[in-house]
N, C-alpha and C positions, 0 to 999 in steps of 0.2 A: 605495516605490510605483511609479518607472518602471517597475521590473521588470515589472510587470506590464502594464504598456501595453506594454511593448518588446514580451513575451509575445505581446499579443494582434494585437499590426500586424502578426506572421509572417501568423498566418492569413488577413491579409486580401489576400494575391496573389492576381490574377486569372490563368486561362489564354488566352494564345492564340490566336484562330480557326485549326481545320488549313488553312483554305484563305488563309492569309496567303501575302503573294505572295514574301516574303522566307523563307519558311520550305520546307524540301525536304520531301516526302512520302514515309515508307517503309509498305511493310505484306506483312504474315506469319502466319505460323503462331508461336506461343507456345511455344519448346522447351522451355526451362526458365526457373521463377523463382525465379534466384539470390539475389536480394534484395528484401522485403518489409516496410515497415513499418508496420502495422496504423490506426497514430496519425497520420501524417502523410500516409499513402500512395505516400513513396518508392518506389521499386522499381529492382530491376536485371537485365533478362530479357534471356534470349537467344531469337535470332529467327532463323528459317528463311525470310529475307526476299525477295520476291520479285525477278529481277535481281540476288541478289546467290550466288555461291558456295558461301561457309563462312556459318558461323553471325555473326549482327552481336550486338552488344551495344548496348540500346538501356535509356538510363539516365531519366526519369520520374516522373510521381506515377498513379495509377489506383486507387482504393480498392477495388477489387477484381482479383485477376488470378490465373488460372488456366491451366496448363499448359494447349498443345490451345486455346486462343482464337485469333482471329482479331484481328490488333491494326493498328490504324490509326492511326500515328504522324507528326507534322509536327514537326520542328527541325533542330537544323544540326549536323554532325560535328564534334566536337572529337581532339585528340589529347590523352588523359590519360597523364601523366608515369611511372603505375604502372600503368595497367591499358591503357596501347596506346589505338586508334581506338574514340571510340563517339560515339552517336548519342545528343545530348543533346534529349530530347522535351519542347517547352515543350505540348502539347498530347499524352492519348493516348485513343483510345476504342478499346473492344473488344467482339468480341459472338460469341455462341458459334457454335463451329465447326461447318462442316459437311461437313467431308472425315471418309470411316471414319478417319483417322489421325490427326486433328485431336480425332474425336470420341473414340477410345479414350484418349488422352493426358489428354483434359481430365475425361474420368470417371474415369480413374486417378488423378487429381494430385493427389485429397483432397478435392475441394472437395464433396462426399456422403458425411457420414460411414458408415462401412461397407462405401462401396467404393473399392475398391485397384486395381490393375493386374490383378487375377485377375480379381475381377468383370466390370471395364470389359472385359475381351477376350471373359466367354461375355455380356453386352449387347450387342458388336457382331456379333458371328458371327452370333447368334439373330434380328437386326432391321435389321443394316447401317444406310446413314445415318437410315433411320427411327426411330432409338433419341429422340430427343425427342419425332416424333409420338404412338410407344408410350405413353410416361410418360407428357405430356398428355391425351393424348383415351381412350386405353384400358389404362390404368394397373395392372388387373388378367392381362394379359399379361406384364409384368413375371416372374408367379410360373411362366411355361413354362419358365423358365432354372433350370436344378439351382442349388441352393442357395438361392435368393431364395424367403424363405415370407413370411408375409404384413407383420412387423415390416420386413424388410429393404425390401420394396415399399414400406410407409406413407416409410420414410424419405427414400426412391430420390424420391418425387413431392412431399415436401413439402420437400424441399430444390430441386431443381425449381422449385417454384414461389416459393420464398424466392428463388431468383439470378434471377427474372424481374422481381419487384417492385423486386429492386435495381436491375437494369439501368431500370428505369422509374425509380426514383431519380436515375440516374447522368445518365439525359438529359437528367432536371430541371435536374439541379443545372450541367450544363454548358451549358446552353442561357441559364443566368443567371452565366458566369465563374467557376464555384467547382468547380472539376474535383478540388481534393485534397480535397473533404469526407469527411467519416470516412459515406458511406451506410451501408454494414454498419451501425454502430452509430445511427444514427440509427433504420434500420429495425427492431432489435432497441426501440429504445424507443418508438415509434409505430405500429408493423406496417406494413400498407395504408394506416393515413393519414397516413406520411408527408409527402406532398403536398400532401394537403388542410391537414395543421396549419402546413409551412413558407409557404403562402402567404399563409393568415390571419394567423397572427406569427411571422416567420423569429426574433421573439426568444427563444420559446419554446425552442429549441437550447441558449440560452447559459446558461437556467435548469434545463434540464428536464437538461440530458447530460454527464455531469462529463466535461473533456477536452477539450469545444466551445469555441473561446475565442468572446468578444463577436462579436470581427473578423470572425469565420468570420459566422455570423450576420446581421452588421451589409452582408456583403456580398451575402449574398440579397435582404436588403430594401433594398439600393440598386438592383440588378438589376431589383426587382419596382415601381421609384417610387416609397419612399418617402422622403420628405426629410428631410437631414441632421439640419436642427431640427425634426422632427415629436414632437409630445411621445411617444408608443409610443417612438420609440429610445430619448427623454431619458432618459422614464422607467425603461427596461432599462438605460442605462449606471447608474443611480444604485444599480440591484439587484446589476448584476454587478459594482460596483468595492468593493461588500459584500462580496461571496461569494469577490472573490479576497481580501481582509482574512483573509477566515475558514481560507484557504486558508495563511495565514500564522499561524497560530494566538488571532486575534482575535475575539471572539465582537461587537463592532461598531467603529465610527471615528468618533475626535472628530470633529462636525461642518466643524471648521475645517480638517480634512483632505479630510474625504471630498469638501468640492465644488469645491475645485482638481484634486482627480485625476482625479472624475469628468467636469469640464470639460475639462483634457488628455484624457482617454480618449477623449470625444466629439469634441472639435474645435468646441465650441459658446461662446458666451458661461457667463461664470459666473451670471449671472441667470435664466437659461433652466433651468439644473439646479435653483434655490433653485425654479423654479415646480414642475419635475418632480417634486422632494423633497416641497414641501406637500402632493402630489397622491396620493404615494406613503405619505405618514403618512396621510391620508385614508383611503385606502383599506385602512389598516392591515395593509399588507404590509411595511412600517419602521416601527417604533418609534421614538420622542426618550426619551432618558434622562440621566442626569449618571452620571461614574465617578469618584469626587475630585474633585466640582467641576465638572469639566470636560461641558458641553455633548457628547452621544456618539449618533449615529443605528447604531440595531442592526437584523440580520434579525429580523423576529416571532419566528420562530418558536426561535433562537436567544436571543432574550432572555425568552420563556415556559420555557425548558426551563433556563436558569438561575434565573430566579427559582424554580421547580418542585421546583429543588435545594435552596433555601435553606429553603423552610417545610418538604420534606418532612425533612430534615435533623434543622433543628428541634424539630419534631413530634418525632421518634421520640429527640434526645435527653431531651427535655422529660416524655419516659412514664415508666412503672412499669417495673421489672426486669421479665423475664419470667422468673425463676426466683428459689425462695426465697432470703433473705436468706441468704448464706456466712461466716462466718467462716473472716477467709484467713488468722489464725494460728492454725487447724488445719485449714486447707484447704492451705497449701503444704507445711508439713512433710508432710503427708499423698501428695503429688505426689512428692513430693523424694523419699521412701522407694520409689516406685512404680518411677521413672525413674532409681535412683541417680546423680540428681545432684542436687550443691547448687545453688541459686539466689544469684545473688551479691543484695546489700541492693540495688540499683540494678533488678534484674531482677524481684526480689519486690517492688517499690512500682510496676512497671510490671502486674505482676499484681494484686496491689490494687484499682489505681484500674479494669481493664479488667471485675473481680466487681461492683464498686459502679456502674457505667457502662452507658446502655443506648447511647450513640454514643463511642466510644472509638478516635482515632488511635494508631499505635504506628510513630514514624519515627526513620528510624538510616543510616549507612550497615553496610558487611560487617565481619564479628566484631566486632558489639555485641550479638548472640545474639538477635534478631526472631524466629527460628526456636524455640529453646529456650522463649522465654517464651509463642507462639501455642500451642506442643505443651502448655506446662502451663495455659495457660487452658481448651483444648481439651479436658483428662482430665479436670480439676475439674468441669467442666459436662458431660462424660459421663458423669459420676458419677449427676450429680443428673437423668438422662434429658432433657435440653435438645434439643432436634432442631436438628442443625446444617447448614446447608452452608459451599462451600467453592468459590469461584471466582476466577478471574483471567484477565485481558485475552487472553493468548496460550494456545494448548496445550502449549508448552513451559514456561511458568508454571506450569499448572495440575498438567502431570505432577511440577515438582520439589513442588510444595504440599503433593499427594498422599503424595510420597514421606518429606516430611522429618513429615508428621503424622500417618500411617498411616490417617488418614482420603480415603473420593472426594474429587477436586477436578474441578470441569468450567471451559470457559471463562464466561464472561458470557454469548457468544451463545448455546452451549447449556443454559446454565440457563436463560435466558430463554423458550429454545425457540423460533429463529428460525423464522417463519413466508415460506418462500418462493413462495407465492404473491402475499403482497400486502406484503412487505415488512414490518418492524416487526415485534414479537412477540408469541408467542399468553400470556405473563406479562405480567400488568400489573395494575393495582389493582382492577380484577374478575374478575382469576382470579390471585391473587399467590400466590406463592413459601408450601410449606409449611417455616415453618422457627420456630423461635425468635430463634435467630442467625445472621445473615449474615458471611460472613466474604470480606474482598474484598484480594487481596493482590497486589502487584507496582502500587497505584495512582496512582501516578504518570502510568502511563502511560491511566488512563482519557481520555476527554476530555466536554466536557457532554451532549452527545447520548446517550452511551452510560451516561453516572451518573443521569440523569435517568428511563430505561425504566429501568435496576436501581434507583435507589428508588424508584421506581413503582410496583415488583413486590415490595417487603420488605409483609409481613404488617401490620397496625395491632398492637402490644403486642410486637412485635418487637427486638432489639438488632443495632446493627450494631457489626463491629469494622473498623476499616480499618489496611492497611498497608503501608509502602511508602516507598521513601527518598527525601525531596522533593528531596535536591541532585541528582537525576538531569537529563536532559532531561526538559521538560514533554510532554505526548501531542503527538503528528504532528495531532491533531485541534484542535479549539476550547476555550480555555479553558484552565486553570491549576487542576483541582479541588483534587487535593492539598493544593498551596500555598495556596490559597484559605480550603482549609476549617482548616488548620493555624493561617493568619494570622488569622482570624476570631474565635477565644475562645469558636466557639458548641457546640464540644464538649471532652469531656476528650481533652487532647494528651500522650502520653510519647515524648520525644524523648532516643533513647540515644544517648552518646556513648563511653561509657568502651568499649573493644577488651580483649577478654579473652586471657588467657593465652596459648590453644591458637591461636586465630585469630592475634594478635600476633608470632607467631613465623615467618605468611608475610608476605613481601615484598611482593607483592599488595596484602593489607590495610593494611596499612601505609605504603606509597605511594600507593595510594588514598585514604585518610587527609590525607595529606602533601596533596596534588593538592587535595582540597577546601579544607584549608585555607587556600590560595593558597601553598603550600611547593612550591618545582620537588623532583620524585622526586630519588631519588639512581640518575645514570646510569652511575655509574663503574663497571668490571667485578667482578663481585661475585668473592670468593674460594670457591671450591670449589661445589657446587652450588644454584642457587638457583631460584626461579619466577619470576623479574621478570625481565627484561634487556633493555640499550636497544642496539640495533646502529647505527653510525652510518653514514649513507649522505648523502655530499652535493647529489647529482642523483637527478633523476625516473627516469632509466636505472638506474643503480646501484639504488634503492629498488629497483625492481621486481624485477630481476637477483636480491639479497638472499632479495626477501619469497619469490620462486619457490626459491630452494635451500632456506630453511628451511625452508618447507611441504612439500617434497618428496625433501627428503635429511634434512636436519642433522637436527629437530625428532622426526620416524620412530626416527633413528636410535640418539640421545640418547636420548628419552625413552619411545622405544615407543607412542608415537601412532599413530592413524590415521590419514594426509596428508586423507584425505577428509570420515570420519565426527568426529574427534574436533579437528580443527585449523580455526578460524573465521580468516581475516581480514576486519576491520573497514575500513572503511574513511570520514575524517570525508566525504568526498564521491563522488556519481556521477561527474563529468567529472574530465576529466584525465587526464594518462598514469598516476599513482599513484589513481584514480579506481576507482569498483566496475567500469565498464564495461571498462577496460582491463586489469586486474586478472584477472577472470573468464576472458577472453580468453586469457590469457599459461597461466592455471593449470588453467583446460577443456584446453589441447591437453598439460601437461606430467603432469595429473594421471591422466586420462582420454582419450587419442587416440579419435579417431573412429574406428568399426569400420563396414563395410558397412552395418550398421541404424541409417541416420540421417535424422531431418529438419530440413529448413533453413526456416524461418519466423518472421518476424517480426522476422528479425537475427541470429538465433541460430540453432547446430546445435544439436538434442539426440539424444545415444545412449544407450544401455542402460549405467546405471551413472552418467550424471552426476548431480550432487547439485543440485536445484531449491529455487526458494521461489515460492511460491505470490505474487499480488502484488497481490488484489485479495478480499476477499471471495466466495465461491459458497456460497451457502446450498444451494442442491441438492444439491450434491457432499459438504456439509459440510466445507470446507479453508474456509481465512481467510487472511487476509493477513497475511505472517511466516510460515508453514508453510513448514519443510521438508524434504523429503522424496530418494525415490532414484527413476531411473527405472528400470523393473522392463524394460519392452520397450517396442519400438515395431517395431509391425506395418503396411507399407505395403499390404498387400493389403486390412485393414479401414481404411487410413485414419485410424488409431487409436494413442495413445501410451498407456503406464498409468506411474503412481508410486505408491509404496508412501511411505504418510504413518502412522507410530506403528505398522507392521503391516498396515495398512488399506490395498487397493490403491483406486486411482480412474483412472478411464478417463476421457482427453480425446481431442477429435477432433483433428484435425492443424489446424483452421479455429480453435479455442479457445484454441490455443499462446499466444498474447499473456497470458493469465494465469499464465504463466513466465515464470522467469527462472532460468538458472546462477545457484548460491548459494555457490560458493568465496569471494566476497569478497559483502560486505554491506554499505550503513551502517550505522553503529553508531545511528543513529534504528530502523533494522530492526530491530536485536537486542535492544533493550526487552523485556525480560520474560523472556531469553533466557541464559543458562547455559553454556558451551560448556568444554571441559579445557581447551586450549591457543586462545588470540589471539592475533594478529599485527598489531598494525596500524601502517599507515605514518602519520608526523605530519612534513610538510614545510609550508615558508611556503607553496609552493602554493596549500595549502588556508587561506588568509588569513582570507578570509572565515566561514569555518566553525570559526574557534580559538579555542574558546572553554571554559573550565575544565568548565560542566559535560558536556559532548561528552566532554573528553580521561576525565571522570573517572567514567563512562556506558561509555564501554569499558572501561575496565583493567576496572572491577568487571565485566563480564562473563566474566572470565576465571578459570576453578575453580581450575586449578594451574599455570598457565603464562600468561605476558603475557609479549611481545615487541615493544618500541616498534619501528620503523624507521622512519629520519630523521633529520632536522638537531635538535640541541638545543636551536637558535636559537627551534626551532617550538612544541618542547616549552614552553618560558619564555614564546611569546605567548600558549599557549593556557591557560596555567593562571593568568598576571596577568590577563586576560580575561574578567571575572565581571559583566559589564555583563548581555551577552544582551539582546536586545528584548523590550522591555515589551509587553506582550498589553493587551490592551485588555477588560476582562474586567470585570461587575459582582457576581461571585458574594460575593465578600469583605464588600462591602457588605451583601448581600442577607442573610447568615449572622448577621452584626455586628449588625443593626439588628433582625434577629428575635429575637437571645438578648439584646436590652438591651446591645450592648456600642458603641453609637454614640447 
């Protein structure tokens, strides 16, 4: 739980005043912004500074910054070790320019999606520095310019008047110490009433904006009066020290936790929070519950949507078949002949019980044939006209599902049929799912929110089948379903173990195998050709040195891969020098060099041809988070990047880049659901904290025909003795138990 207060005391620096008397004053024109980071408001600009020669480097935070502004900076020079003389800005404000040269820069530089440097030059020639009077007050002038028809105008003034609201944001928020708030995204979640909602409750941030921590928040409403121990904070520290539990994959916190952290959080007495918590289960925004006993305060709305699970679960296994009664010894022979294949005894009593079943798990790890036995459930009940679907967490899920059972498969979110206007979806139990049988695979990685709207939306007389290998990692979300619903008794469970022949004979499976069941792989060099292999590398350099030759020589060379499209590395953690971030880094410039057509945003360059992952959910665009895709172009004259995801291009503005990310190296929490020929991943004590058996053994099985450990052995031995994992704090298990009579 420090972690999290550590977390949230970042956000609470203040800036500055620029007219401190200790601090120097620079201010300029905006040439370029070398570095930007969306979430924190880092920045690293270069400035055409007045008094000063050459260009300065003036390093920052500004939640918004745009080539072509006007910036007005107070701190003090440093001399950095790698990057020479700069101007370190405890304070920065900016506001748009008003030189022709200022103005064309700053409408070039992206910040309107659609125009580029081409546009910006015939806006200024057409209106000179009148180019903002235009857009505001007579905005249909706009269209006297060749090319601007009336969509490009709508866009030209309503982005216009989005950077003016910000910038009235940006005053606010400096005017009360908080200069690095994320405004952009505030304003995206408020609009116009930004304002007006941070000073009625600055807590609203910390509940309402994933990303906000408390701190950020907590430091408005010190700015605006209100006190430390005013119960509104209390009350907010006792919701947010929830929501980062949840944030850790806990769907609530024993009492006896939650109100020492929530007291550390705050800085208040521990009594003050027990009045804020009564006030808060009042109000019925916490719930009290027990999980084994144990006293547990949950979010409402997360403890409705587990229990939600447990009857709807239930319910549907506790119904009728929805299809007539089968006999499955003349219903497999029958499949067996279709398919010529035989069914081993272990695979047909998993077929069995899934005919006689209307909630039916089916968990295994790789080569116990999951696939083999869905395909022959699948034909049986297309026999008998069963209306099926077919879905899974990721699109790269859903396409192998598709593939191995020649049936559609779609994700979750589009079977649902995300609705992006109002969030949530247009399936649910008054417009549910037409199906007989639901079919839900790779579930592991669901988490309760998202299992909760999909049985929501199964039909009343329906069957579900579920599947999915629980030794996996649990979801990045809340909750433990799988495992849950597995441990619970409250439906039929086939859990394969036996590794058949054909699978058995890769290395892969078999060390996979090994790895679950606490047996260190065997790393020693295999004789003549194999798909496993461990390379040893004893330092963070060497590692990386390594993982770059194979992805980009040895691996190509050998096996005929593609360094880009068909070779993943995993990687157990972000930070680090063997980390995703540094990883990316080394193998963006060795895989992929920068060509002329690049944008630098958010931290990152991207060019035509690097390989992306999507990192956030967008219902509009229809990409999800774990998509990954290629970048097709990027056009700075529109302002505009596109990626091609499954065939399908999508256009982002150059302002939306922070839902990218380089995807050369990944976490393996990312790759959930996810399939790739060849893996690479580095496993050093490093990554200490993240060593942990089902991590190590969550990669290798993503690997189709090729894994590649790289690292210490030493690493390998923590993570596969390692089978503790943190306990989730979760009530579904109960809920499931206690409804089918098994508690």
């Amino acid at each position: 739980m420090t972690s999290n207060t550590a977390a949230g005391s970042r956000g609470a620096r203040s800036e500055r005043n620029p007219q401190d008397a200790t601090q120097e004053v620079i201010a300029g024109l905006v040439e370029r912004v070398t570095f930007h980071n969306f979430e924190n408001g880092f920045c690293v600009l270069r400035v055409k500074a007045r008094g000063h020669r050459e260009l300065v480097t003036v390093v920052g935070h500004s939640a918004m910054i745009s080539t072509g502004e006007w910036l007005t900076a107070s701190g003090e020079w440093v001399n950095d070790r790698t990057h020479g003389q700069q101007f370190k800005a405890s304070f920065v404000r900016t506001s748009a320019p008003s030189s022709v040269e200022g103005i064309e820069k700053y409408l070039g530089s992206g910040m309107i999606r659609g125009i580029g440097p081409v546009y910006a030059r015939k806006l200024v020639r057409a209106f000179g520095d009148k180019v903002f009077d235009v857009i505001e007050a007579e905005p249909d002038r706009l269209r006297e310019v060749p090319g601007i028809g009336p969509v490009r105008a709508s866009r030209i003034t309503d982005a216009w008047a989005e950077q003016k609201v910000v910038r009235e944001i940006m005053v606010f928020l400096h005017s009360h110490g908080v200069g690095t708030a994320r405004a952009v995204r505030i304003f995206k979640t408020y609009g116009a009433d930004a304002v007006e909602v941070m000073t009625e409750d600055p807590y609203r941030l910390a509940r309402d904006i994933r990303g906000i921590g408390f701190r950020t928040a907590d430091t408005i409403a010190m700015k605006l009066g209100i006190d430390a121990s005013a119960m509104i904070r209390v009350r907010a520290g006792v919701a947010y020290a929830l929501a980062s539990a949840m944030d850790e994959g806990h769907c609530g916190l024993p009492t006896a936790e939650l109100l020492p952290f929530a007291a550390e959080l705050l800085d208040v007495p521990e009594d003050l929070v027990e009045t804020a918590l009564e006030l808060e289960l009042q109000s019925g925004a916490v719930v009290a519950d027990t999980v084994a006993a144990t006293p547990c305060i949950f979010l409402e709305g997360l403890h409705r949507a587990e229990r939600s699970i447990g009857e709807r679960l239930t319910r549907i296994a506790a119904g009728t078949l929805p299809w007539p009664e089968i006999d499955a010894d003349k219903a497999i022979p029958w499949v067996e002949e279709k398919t010529d294949f035989e069914l081993a005894p272990s695979q047909a009593d998993a077929v069995r019980v899934a005919l006689a079943s209307t909630a039916t798990v089916i968990t295994g790890g790789p080569g116990v044939g999951k696939t083999t036995i869905l395909s022959a459930i699948l034909r049986i009940l297309a026999a008998k006209r069963v209306q099926m679907l077919l879905c899974a967490p990721t699109g790269r899920a859903a396409r192998r599902l598709g593939e191995a059972t020649g049936l559609e498969a779609r994700t979750i979110h589009r079977l649902l049929e995300v609705d992006p206007g109002h969030g949530g979806f247009k399936r649910n139990a008054d417009n549910p799912l037409a199906c007989g049988l639901l079919v839900v695979d790779e579930a592991s990685m669901v988490d309760v929110p998202l299992m909760r709207a999909l049985l929501g939306a199964v039909p009343d007389g329906a069957a579900v089948l579920i599947v999915g290998d629980v030794d996996q990692l649990p979801s990045v979300g809340p909750g433990q379903v799988l495992a849950d619903v597995i441990a619970s008794g409250a439906v039929s469970v086939v859990r394969l173990t036996e590794v058949f022949r054909q699978a058995g004979q890769s290395r892969i499976v078999t060390m996979a195998h090994r790895i679950n069941e606490g047996e260190l792989p065997d790393l020693a060099r295999p004789e003549g050709d194999s798909d496993f292999y461990f390379v040893p590398a004893e330092d963070v350099e060497t590692t990386v040195a390594r993982i770059e030759e194979l992805v980009a020589k040895r691996i190509p060379q050998r096996f005929g891969f593609d360094p880009i499209d068909d070779i993943q590395v995993l990687c157990p953690m972000n930070r680090g020098g063997a980390g995703v971030r540094s990883l990316n880094i080394e193998l963006q410039a060795a895989l992929n060099p920068a060509t002329e057509r690049t944008v630098e945003r958010f931290g990152w360059t991207f060019a035509p041809g690097d390989k992306v992952m999507q990192i956030e959910n967008d219902y509009e665009k229809d990409v999800y988070n774990g998509d990954i895709g290629r970048i097709a172009d990027v056009n700075s004259d529109t302002g505009e990047l596109s990626v091609t995801f499954d065939g399908a291009e999508v256009a982002y503005g150059f302002g939306e880049l922070d839902a990218l990310a380089p995807a050369y190296a990944a976490t393996i929490h990312k790759s959930q659901g996810s399939e790739y020929p060849a893996v690479v991943i580095p496993v050093l004590t490093q990554h200490y904290a993240m060593l942990r058996r089902n991590l190590l053994y969550t990669g290798v099985t993503r690997g189709k025909r090729l894994v590649v450990l790289v690292g210490q052995k030493k690493a390998v031995a923590i993570a596969v003795a390692n089978v503790a994992g943190r306990r989730r704090w979760s009530k579904l298990g109960e809920w499931l138990a206690s409804a089918s009579g098994g508690i």
